[in-house]
NULUMMAR-521582 format. One record per residue: residue in three letters; x, y, z of N, C-alpha, C in turn. Coordinates in steps of 0.2 Angstrom, whole numbers, plus 5000, padded with zeros to 4 digits. Example, Ala and Ser with C-alpha at 12.3 -4.5 7.8 and 13.67 -1.06 7.14 Angstrom:
REM NULUMMAR-521582
ALA506649725039506249785039506649845039;SER506449895035506849955036506450005039;
This chain:
REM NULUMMAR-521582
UNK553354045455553154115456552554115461;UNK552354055465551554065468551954055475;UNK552654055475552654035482552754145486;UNK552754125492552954175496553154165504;UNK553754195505554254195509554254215515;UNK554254215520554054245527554554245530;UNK554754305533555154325538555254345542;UNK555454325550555254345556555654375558;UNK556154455560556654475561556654455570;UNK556154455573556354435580556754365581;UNK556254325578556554245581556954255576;UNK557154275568557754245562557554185561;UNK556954195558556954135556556254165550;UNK556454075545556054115539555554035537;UNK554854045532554653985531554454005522;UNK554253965521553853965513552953935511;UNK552653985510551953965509551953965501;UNK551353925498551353905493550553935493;UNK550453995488549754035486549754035482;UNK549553995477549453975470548654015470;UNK548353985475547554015476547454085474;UNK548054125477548054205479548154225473;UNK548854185470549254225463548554195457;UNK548254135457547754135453547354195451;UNK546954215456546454255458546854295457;UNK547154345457547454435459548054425454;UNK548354405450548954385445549554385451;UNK549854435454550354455459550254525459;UNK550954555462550954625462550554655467;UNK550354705465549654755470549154685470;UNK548754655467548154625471548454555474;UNK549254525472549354495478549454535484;UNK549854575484549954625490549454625494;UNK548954685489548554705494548154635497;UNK547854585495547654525501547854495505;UNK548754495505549054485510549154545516;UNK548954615513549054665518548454665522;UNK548054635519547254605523547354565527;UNK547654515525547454465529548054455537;UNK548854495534549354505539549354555543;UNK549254615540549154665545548454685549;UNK548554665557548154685562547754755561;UNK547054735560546654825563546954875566;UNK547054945566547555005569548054965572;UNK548554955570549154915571549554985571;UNK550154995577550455055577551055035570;UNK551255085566551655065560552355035562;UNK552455055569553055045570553054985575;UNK552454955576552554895580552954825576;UNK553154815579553654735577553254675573;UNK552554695575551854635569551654685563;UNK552054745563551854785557552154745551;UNK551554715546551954675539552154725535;UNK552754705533553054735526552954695519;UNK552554695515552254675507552854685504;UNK553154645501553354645493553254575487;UNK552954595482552654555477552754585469;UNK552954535468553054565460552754515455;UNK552554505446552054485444552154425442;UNK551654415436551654355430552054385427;UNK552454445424552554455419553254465418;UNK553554475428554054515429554754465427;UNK555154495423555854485420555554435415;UNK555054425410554754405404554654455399;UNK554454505400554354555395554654605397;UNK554954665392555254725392554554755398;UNK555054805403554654865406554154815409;UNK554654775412554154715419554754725424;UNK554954765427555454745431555154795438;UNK554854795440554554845444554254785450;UNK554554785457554054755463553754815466;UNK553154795468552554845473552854815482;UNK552754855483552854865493552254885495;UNK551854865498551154875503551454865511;UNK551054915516551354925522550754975526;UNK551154965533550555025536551055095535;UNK550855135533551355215531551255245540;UNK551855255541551755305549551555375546;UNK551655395540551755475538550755475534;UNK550555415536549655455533549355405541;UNK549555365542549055305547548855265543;UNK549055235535548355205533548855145528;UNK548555165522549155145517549655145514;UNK550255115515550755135512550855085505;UNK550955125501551155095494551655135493;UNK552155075487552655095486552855085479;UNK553355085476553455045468554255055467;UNK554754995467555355015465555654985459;UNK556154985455556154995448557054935451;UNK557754935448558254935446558054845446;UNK558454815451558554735450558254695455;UNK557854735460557654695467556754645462;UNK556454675459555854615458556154565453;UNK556554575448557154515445557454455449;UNK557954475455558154455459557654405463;UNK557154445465556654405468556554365465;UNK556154365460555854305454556254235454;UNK557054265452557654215449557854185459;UNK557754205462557754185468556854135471;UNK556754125466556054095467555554095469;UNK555354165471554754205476554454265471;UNK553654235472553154295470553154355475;UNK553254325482552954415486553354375492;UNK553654425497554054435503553754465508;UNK553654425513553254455518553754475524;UNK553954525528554354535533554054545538;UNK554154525545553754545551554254545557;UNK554054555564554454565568554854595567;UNK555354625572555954665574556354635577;UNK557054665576557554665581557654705583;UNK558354685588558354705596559154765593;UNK559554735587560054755585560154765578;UNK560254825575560354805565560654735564;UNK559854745559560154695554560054685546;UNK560354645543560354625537559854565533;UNK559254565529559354515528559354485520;UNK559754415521560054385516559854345513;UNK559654345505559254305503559254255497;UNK559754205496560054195489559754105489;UNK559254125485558754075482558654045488;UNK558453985491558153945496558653955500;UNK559453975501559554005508559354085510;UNK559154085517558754165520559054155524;UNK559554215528559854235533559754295537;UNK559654295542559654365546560154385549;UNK560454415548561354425549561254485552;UNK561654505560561754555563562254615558;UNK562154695557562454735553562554775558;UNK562954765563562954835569563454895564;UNK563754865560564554905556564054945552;UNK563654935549563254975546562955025548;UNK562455035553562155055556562455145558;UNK561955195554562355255552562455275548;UNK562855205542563055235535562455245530;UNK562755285525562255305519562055255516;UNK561755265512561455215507561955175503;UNK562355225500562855205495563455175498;UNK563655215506564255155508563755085511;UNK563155075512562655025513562954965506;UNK562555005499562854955493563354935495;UNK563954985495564554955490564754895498;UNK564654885504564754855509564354785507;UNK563754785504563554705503563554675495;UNK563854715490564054715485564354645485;UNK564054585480564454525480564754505473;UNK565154485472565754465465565054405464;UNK564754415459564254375457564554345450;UNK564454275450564754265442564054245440;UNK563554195441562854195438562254215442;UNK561654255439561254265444561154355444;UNK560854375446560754425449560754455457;UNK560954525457560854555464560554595466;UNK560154615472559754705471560054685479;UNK560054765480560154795486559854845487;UNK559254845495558954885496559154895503;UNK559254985504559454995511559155085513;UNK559155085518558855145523559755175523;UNK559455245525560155285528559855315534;UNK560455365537560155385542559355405545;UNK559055435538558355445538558055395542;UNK558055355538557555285541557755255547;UNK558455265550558655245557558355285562;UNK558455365559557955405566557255415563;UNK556955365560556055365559555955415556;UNK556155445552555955495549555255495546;UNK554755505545554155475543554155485535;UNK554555515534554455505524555155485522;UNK555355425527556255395525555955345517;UNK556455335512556555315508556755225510;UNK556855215506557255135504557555125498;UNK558155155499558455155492558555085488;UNK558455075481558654995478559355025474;UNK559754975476560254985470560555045468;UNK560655095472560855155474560555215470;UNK560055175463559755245459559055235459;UNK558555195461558155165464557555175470;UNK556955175470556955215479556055175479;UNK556255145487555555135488555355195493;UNK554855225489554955295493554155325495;UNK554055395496553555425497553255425504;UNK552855355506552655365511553055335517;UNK553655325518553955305524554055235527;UNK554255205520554455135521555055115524;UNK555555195523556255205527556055175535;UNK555655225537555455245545555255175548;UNK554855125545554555065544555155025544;UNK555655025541556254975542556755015546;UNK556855075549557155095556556855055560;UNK556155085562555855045568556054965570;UNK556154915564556454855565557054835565;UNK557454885567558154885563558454865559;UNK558054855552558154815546558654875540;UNK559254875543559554905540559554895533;UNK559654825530559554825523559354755520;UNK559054735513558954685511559554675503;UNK559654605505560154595498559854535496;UNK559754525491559254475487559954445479;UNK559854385479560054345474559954305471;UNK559854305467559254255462559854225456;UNK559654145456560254125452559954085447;UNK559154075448558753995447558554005442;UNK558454055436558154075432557254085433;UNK556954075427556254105425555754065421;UNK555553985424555453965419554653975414;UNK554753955408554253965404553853905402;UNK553153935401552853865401552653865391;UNK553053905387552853915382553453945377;UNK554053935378554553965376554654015368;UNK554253975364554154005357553654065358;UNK553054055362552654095362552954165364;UNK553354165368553354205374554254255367;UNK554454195365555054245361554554285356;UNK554154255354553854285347553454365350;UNK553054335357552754415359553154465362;UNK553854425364554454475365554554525359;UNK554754495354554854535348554454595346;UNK553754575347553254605347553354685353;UNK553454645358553354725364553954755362;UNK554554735359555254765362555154815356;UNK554754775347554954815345554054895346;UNK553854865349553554955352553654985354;UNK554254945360554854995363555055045362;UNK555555005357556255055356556155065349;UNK555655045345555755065337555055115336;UNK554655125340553955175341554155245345;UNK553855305345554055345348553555345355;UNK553255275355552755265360553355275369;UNK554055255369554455285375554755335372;UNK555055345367555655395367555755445371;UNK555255475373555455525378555855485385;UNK555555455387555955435394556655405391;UNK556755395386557655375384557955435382;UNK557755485379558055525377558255575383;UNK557755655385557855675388557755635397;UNK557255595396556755575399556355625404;UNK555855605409555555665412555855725415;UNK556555745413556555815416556355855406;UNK556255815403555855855397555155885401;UNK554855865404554355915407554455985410;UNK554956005409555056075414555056125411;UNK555156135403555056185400554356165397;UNK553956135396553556095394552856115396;UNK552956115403552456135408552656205410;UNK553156235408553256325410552956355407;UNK553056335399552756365394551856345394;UNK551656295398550956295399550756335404;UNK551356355408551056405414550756365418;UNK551156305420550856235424551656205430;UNK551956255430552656225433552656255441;UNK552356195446552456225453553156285453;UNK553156345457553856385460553756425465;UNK554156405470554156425475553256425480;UNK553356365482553056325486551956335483;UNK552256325476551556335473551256385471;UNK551756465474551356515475551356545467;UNK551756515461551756535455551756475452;UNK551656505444551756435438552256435435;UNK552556485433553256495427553556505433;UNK554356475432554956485436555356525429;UNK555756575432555956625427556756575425;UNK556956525432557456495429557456435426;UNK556856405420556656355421557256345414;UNK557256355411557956355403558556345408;UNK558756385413559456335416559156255420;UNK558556275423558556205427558256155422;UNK558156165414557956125410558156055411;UNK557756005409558155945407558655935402;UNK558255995396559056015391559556025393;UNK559656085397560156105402560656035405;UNK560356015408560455955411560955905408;UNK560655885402560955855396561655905394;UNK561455955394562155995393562956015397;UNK562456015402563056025408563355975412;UNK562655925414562855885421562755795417;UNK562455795412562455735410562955685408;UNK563055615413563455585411563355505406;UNK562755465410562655415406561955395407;UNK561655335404561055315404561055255407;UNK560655225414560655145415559855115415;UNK559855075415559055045416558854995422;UNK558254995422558154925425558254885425;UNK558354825425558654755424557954735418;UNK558054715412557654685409557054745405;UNK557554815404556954875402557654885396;UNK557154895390557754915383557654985384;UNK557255035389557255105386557855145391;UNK558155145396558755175399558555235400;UNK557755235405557655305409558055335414;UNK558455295416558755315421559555375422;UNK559355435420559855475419560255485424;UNK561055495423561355505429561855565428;UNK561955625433562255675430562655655436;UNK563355715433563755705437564055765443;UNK564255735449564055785454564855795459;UNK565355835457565855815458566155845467;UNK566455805470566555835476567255815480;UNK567455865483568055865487568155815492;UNK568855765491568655715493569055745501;UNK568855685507569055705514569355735515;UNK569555755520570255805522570755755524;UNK570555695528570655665532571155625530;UNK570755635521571455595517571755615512;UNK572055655515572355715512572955735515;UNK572855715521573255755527573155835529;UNK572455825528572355895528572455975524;UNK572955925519572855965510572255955507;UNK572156025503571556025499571755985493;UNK571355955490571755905484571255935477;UNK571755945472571655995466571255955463;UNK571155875464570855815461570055805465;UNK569655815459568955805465568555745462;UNK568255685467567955645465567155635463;UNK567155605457566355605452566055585455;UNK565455585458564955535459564255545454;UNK564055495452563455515448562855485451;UNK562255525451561655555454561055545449;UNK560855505448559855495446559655545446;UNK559255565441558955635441558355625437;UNK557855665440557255655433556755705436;UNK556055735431555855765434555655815440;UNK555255755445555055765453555455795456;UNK556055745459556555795464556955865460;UNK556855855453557155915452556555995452;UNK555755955453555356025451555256045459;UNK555555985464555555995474556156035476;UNK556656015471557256035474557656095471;UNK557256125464557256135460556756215460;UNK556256215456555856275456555656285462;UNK555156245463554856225472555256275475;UNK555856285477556356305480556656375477;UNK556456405470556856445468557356445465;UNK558056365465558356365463558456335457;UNK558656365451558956325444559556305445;UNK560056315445560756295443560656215446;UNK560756175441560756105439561256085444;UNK562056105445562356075451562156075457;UNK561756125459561356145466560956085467;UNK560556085463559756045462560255975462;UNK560855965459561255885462561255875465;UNK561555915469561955915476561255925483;UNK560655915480560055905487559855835484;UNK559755825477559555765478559855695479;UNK560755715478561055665481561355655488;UNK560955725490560955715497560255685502;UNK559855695498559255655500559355585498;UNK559355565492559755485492560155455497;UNK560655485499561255465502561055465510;UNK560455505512560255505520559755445519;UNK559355445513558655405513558255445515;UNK557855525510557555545511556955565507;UNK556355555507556055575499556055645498;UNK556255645493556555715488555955755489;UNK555255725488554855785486554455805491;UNK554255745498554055785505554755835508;UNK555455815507555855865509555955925505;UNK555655925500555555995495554856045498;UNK554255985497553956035500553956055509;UNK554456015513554456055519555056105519;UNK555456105514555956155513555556225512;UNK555256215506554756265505554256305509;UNK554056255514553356285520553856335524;UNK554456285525554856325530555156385527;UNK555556415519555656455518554856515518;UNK554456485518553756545516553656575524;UNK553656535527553656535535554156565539;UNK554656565537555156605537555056695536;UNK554756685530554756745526554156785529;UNK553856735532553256775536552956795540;UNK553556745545553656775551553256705556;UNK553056665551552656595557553356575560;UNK553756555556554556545560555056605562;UNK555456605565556156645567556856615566;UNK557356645568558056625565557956585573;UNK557856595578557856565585557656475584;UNK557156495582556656395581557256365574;UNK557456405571557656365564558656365565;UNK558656415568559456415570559856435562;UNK559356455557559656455550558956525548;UNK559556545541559056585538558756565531;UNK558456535528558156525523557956575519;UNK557956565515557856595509557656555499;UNK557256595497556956595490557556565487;UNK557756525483558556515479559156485483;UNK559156495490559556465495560256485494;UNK560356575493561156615491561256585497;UNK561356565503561856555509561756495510;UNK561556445506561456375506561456325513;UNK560956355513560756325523560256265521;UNK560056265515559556205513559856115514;UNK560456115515560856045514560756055523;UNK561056105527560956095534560356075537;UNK559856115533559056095534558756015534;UNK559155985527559055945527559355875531;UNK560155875532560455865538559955855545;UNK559555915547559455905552558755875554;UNK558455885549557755835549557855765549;UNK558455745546558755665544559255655552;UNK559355685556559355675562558955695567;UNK558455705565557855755570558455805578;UNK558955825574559155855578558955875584;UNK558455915585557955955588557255965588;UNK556855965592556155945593555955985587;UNK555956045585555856075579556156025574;UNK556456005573556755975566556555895567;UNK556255875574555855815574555155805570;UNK554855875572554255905570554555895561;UNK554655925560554855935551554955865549;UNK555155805553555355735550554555695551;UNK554155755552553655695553553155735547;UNK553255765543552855785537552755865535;UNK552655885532552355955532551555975534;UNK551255925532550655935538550755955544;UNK551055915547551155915554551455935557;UNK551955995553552156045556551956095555;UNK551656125549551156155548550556175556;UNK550356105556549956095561550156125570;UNK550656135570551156135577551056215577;UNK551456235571551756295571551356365569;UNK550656335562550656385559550756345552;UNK550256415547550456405540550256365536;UNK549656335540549356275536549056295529;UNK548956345528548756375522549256365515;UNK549756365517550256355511550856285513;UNK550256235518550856185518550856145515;UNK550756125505550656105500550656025505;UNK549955985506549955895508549255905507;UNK549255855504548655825501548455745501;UNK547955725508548055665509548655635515;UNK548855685517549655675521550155685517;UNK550055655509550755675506550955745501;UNK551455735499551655815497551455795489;UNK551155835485550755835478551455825475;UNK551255815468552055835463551855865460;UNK552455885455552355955452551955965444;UNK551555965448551055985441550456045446;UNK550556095441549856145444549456155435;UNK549156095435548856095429548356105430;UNK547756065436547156095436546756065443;UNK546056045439545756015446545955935447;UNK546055915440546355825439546855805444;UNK547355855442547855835449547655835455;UNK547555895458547355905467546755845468;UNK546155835463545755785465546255705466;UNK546455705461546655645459547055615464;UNK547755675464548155655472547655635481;UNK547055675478546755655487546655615487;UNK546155585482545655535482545955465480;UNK546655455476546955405477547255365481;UNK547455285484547255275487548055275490;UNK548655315486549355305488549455395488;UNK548955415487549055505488549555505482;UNK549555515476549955505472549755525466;UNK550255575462549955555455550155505450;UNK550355455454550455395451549855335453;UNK549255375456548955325456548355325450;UNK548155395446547755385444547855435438;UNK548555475438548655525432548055575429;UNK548055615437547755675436547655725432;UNK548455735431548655775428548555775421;UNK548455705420548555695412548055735408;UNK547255715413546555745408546655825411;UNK546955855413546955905414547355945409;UNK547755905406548055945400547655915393;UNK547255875394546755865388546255915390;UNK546155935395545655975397545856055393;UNK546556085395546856115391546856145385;UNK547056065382547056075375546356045371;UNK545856055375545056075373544856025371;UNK544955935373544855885370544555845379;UNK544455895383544055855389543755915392;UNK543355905396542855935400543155935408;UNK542955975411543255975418542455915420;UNK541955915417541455855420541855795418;UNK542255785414542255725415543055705419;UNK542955725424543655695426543355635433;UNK543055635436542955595440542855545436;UNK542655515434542355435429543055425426;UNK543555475423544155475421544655425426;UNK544755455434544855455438544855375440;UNK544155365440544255295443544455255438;UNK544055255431544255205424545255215426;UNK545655255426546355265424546355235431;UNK546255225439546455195444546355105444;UNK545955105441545855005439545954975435;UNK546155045430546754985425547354995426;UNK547455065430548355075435548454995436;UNK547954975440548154945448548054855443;UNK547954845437547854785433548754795430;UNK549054835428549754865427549954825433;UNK549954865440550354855443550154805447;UNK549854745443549954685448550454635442;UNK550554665437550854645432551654615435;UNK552254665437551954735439552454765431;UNK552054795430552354835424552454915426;UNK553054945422553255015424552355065421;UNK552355135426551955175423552155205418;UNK552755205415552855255409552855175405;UNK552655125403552355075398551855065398;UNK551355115401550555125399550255125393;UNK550655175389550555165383550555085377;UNK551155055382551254995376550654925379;UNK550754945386550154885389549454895390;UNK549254905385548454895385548154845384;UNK547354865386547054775390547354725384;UNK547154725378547254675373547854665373;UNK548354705373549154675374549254615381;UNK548854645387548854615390548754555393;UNK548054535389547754485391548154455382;UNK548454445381548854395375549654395379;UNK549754425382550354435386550354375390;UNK549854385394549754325400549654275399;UNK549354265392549154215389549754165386;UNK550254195384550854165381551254125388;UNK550954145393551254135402550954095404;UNK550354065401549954015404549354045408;UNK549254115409548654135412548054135406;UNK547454145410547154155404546854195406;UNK546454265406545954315405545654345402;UNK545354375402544954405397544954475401;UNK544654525392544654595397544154615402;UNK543754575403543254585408543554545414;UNK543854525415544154485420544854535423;UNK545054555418545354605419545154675423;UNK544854695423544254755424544054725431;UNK543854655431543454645440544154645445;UNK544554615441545354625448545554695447;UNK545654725443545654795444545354835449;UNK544654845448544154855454544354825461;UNK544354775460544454725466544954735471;UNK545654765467546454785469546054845473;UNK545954895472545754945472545354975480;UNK544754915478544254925483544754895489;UNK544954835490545554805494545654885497;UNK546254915493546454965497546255025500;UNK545855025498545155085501545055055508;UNK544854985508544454975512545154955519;UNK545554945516546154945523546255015524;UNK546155085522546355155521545755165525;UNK544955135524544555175530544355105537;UNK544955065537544855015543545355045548;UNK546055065543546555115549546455185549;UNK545755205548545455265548545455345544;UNK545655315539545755365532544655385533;UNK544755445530543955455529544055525525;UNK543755515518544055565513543555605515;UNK543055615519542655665520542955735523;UNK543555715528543655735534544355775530;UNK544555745524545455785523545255835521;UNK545855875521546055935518546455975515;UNK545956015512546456005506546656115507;UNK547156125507547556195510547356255506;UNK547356295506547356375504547456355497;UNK548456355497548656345493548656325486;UNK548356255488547856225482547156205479;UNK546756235485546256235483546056295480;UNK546356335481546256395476547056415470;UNK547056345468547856355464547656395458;UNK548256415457548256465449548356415444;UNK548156395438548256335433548156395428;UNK548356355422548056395414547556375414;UNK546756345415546256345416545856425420;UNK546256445423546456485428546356465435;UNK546156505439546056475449545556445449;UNK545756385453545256345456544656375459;UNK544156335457543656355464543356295467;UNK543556325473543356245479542656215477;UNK542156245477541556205475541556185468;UNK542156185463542056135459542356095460;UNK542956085465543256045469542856015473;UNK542356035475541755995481541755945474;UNK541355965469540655925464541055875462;UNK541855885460542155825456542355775462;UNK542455805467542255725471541855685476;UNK541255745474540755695476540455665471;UNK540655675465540555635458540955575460;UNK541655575461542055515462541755475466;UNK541655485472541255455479540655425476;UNK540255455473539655415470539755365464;UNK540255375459540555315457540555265458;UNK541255275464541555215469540855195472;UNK540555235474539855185477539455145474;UNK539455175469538955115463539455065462;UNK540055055466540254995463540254965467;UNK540054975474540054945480540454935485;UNK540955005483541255025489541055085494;UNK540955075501540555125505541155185506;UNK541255225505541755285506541255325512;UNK540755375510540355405513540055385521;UNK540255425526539755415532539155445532;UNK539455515529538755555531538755615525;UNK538055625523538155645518538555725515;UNK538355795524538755835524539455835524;UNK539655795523540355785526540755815522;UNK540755825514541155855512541455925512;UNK540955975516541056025518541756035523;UNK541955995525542456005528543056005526;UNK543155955520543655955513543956015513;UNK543356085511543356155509543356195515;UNK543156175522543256225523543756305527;UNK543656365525544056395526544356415534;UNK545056415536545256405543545656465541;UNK545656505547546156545550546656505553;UNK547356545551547856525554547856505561;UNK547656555564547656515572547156475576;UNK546656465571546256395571546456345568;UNK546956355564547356295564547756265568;UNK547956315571548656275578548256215582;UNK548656195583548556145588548956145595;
């Protein structure tokens, strides 16, 4: 697991480094990542250049323990300039492992699509001109191999990521997504149509008794604790009634908290009407991954131009996120609706939740008069009765036209062009998820170093804060403590929904059964250490959290706390900022700087 794999899509050809050094020091995962993204990727590197590194590494622990099957992706992101993290889930860090690699480094381009091929110590780079075009899913089923031992993951771009979309996806395994910041875009520019990984060598252990005994131990906190059951039962689309009834449920592009259609766009609902079965990760006993089912009229073509009375199922991943983007965000509840955008975001290679909130800028913009039916060619509307939403999204995934080139490069940035930056919900460059819980979210999404509420679970002390068991003082110290033991997780790489079962002591007897040995203070300084790493690549390609900002929309968001106010938004992170200093990482250049975070722009001092 110390070795890592190099491949040069220009010349085709591949080598193997042996970092025992790197995997000692940083376990895998994020703190191998992030030192390889140090030491590979050049100072302001254009994202799209052919020496731009693509990071893949997965842990000590992966395909050992339940809810270890997660590889991390690091990269330069075209959709912020800084860093792209990523996190995907189904069979691709398993594969890798059983295929004999801790981390994957990809560099160079080609001249043509390609494919590349990776089954244990053979690696090919195979021309895919036949691909090139197709959706994710005829991607799969085209490199799909009769496997009798071993495993396979298949990760691929669609159309999105071929015209550079800046927030294109990477689908894995068709339910699966290395997504958010434009990891898609990053493998158009190289024309790396797709990766197929196969791993047949197994996983060896240095402790075989030790490691069944402390399986027994995690599996049964799994699955015999109620510490997951929500992600197997409903799983997170149980948040949607959850967070309405808290008066916490973004709708219609932020501007309220209760969606009046949230009991149809339920996850109950869900479960009722469109649910069809449950899959997992390769090597996870809890099967979050729900799939509903999405039925559709097959070609014409093959029909003979008869309508056929017979329609074919396709089943479609669903869980919280893309349902609160594609879904309230948007106006729309009816669960077939909200299918039918998410498996068409899938299938283009789109991420669901910047194409929801640019769905959204551009219905409010619409409604406002920043845009016309002339610029947009469509009428948009709250709930999408005339369903122009699926062509909207069509044409962003081919940047049909300069306007819909502009929409493919984020919601900032078109905001920025056109107007509206007051409600163009990006925070950090990326679009928020859906929580309007309080200050913890908006802080937490900025100041994290993947713009995410998966870097630091803002939202979470925001609902303790709620429910009168925290203070809005203490969220910055929250902030950073939950971001350094995130980032010890994700060098694991362990799923975020087994937060609960992997705490430090479980952790450090984990690795210990693996032949690592740490301690929780040892733990606590790679954590930091991951961390600062990424900060410090985020203010070398020119991140500077003095200078972002943060929109109308959310800085004065409505919460059951009640409306924000920007100067307590000032205080909580310039609390954070002086944490992070006390530990030795420089963020600040100057000390007014944060006044700019807050402050307030007229619209047409916003154009550009």
């Amino acid at each position: 697991m110390n070795k890592v794999l190099y491949v040069d899509l220009s010349e085709r050809k591949s080598w193997v480094k042996d970092r025992r050094d790197l995997f000692e020091k940083m376990l895998g995962g994020a703190g191998v990542a992030s030192q390889l993204l140090l030491e590979e990727c050049k100072p302001k590197i254009d994202p799209f250049s052919p020496e731009a590194p693509i990071i893949f590494a997965i842990g000590p622990l992966t395909g050992i323990y339940p809810c270890m099957a997660k590889a991390v992706c690091f990269f330069k992101s075209p959709l912020t300039g800084n860093l792209g993290e990523t996190h995907a889930g189904g069979h691709f860090a398993i594969a890798l492992a059983t295929a004999g690699y801790g981390a994957l480094v990809i560099k160079g381009g080609s001249m043509q699509p390609v494919v590349l091929k990776i089954r244990d110590d053979k690696v090919e780079v195979k021309t895919a001109s036949s691909l090139w075009g197709l959706g994710t899913r005829a991607v799969d089923e085209a490199l799909a191999e009769p496997i009798k031992s071993g495993l396979q993951s298949i990760a691929a771009i669609g159309p999105a990521g071929e015209h550079m979309v800046l927030y294109a996806n990477v689908i894995v395994d068709v339910h699966r997504h290395f997504g958010r910041l434009g990891l898609g875009a990053v493998w158009g520019a190289k024309k790396l149509k797709a990766v197929s990984i196969v791993g047949t060598k197994g996983i060896p252990l240095t402790n075989p008794q030790a490691v069944k005994a402390f399986y027994e131990k995690i599996e049964h906190e799994v699955v015999a604790t109620d510490k997951m059951v929500k992600y197997h039962n409903l799983g997170t689309p149980v948040n949607v009634l959850e967070l309405n009834a808290l008066g916490a449920l973004p709708t219609r592009n932020f501007r309220e908290r209760r969606f009046e259609g949230a009991e149809e766009m339920s996850g109950e609902r869900f479960a009722e009407t469109v649910f069809r079965r449950k899959v997992s990760c390769a090597n996870c006993p809890v099967a979050c991954i729900h799939l509903g089912s999405l039925t559709k009229t097959f070609a014409p073509e093959h029909e003979r131009g008869r309508t056929e009375i017979v329609k074919e199922e396709r089943l479609v991943a669903y869980n919280y996120e893309p349902m609160f983007a594609l879904g309230s965000n948007l106006g729309i509840s009816s669960p077939s609706r909200i299918l039918e955008l998410i498996d068409l975001c899938e299938d283009l290679g789109l991420d669901a939740l910047m194409t929801g909130s640019v769905l959204a800028w551009v219905t409010e913009a619409f409604e406002n008069g920043v845009l016309d039916e002339k610029t947009l060619g469509l009428r948009p509307k709250w709930g999408d009765p005339d369903n122009v939403y699926p062509q909207i999204i069509k044409n962003i995934a081919e940047a049909k036209t300069p306007f819909y080139t502009r929409l493919a490069q984020g919601v900032a940035r078109a905001a920025e062009k056109y107007g509206g930056r007051d409600f163009a919900t990006s925070l950090g460059g990326n679009s928020p998820a859906g929580y309007a819980t309080g200050y913890g979210h908006i802080v937490g999404t900025l100041v994290g170093a993947r713009h995410s509420h998966l870097s630091n679970s803002g939202y979470s002390i925001d609902q303790q804060i709620i429910a009168g068991k925290a203070k809005v003082e203490d969220i910055a110290e929250f902030l950073v403590k939950q971001e350094n033991w995130l980032y010890v997780l994700y060098s694991l790489v362990a799923c975020y929904f087994a937060r609960g079962i992997y705490t430090p002591d479980v952790v450090v007897e984990a690795l210990a059964t693996v032949g690592v040995k740490v301690s929780r203070e040892d733990l606590e300084r790679i954590g930091r250490e991951i961390f600062h790493n990424l900060y410090r690549f985020k203010i070398q390609e020119g991140f500077d959290l003095e200078k972002e900002y943060i929109p109308k929309r959310l800085r004065e968001l409505d919460t059951p706390i009640g409306k924000l106010d920007p100067q307590t938004l000032k205080k909580i992170i310039t609390q954070y900022i002086e944490l992070r200093e006390k530990e030795g990482l420089r963020i600040r250049k100057k000390e007014e700087g944060l006044a700019e975070l807050l402050l307030p722009q007229s619209d047409s001092e916003e154009r550009r």
